[in-house]
N, C-alpha and C positions, 0 to 999 in steps of 0.2 A: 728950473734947474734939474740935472739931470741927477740919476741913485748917487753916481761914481762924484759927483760935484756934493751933495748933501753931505755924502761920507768923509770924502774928504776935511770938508768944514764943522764937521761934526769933532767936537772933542773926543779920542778915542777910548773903549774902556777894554780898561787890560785886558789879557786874555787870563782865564781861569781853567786851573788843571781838574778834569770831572774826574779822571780815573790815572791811576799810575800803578803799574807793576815795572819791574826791572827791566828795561830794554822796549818799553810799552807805556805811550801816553796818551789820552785821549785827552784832548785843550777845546775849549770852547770860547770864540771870538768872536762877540754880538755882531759886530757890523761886514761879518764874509759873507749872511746871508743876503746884502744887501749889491753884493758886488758882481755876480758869475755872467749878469750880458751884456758887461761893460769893456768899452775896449781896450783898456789897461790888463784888465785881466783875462781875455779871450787871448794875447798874444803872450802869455806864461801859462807854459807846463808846467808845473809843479814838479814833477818827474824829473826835469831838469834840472833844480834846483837840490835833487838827495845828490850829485854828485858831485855839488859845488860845496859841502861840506861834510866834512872829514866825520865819518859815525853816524850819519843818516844813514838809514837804510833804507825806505819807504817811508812816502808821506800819502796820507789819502784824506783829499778834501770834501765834507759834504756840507757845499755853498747854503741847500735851503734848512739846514740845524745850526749851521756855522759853525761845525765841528771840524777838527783833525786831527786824526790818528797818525800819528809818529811811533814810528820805530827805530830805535837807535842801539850801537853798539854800547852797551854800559860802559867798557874801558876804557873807550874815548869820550864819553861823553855822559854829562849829569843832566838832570831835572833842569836844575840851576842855570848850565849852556845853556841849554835848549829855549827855557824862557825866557833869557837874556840875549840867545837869536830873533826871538819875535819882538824883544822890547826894542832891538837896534832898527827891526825892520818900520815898527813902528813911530820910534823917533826919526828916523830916515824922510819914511813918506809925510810926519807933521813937519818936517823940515822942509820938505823941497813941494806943498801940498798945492800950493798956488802957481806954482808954472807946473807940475802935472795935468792941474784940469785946463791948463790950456795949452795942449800939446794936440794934435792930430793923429790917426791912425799913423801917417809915415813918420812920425816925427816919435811915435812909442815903441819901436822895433831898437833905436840906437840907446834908448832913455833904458829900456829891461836889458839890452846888451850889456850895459855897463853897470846896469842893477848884479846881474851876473856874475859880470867881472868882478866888484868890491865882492860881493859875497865869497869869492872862491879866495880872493889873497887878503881878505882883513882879518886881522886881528882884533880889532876894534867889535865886530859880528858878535864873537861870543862873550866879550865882554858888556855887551847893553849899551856899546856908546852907539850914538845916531853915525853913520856912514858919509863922507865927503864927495856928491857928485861933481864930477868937475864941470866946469862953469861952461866951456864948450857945445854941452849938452841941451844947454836951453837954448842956443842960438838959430 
């Protein structure tokens, strides 16, 4: 089985804040280090993703500590969003985790498209609930 299938199937564990000043988080997620030359994740930017929510400002991943440094605007956004972003993403991915690992390169370009899209108009995101792929997606 390949990292990005182990991970998958792996029960996830939370992610943990190492460092926090105002506008400045440093988050640590055991299982990023496991993921950076897998094809799910070689087709996201990350970069892409500070513009898909409202008060990111720069996110910066480093896959082999499985850290990331977030920066965010304090007025729009807490501590609390912010790990309530990671906790949606992560109930999202234990949600949808077994047709992920069975999707193809071509078939993972429409899957983060629409990863995308729910990120940029949910509500649901900063509230910690798990995200609704539509069904579509896995066909």
């Amino acid at each position: 089985m390949n990292k990005l299938k182990d991970f998958l199937l792996q029960p996830f564990i939370s992610p943990k804040i190492l460092h926090s000043i105002p506008g400045r988080m440093r988050i640590h997620i055991p299982g990023l280090k496991h993921l950076r030359d897998q094809p799910f994740v070689q087709g996201i930017d990350e970069k892409d993703f500070i513009h898909l929510i409202q008060g990111i400002k720069d996110i910066q991943v480093n896959y082999p500590t499985g850290n990331i440094i977030m920066t965010y605007d304090e007025e729009l956004l807490t501590e609390a969003q912010i790990c309530n972003i990671l906790l949606s993403i992560e109930k999202t991915i234990l949600k949808y985790r077994k047709h992920i690992i069975q999707l193809d390169e071509e078939q993972m370009k429409p899957m983060i498209d629409q990863l995308k899209k729910l990120c940029k108009d949910s509500k649901d995101l900063i509230l910690g609930k798990e995200l609704e792929l539509p069904h579509e997606i896995w066909l």
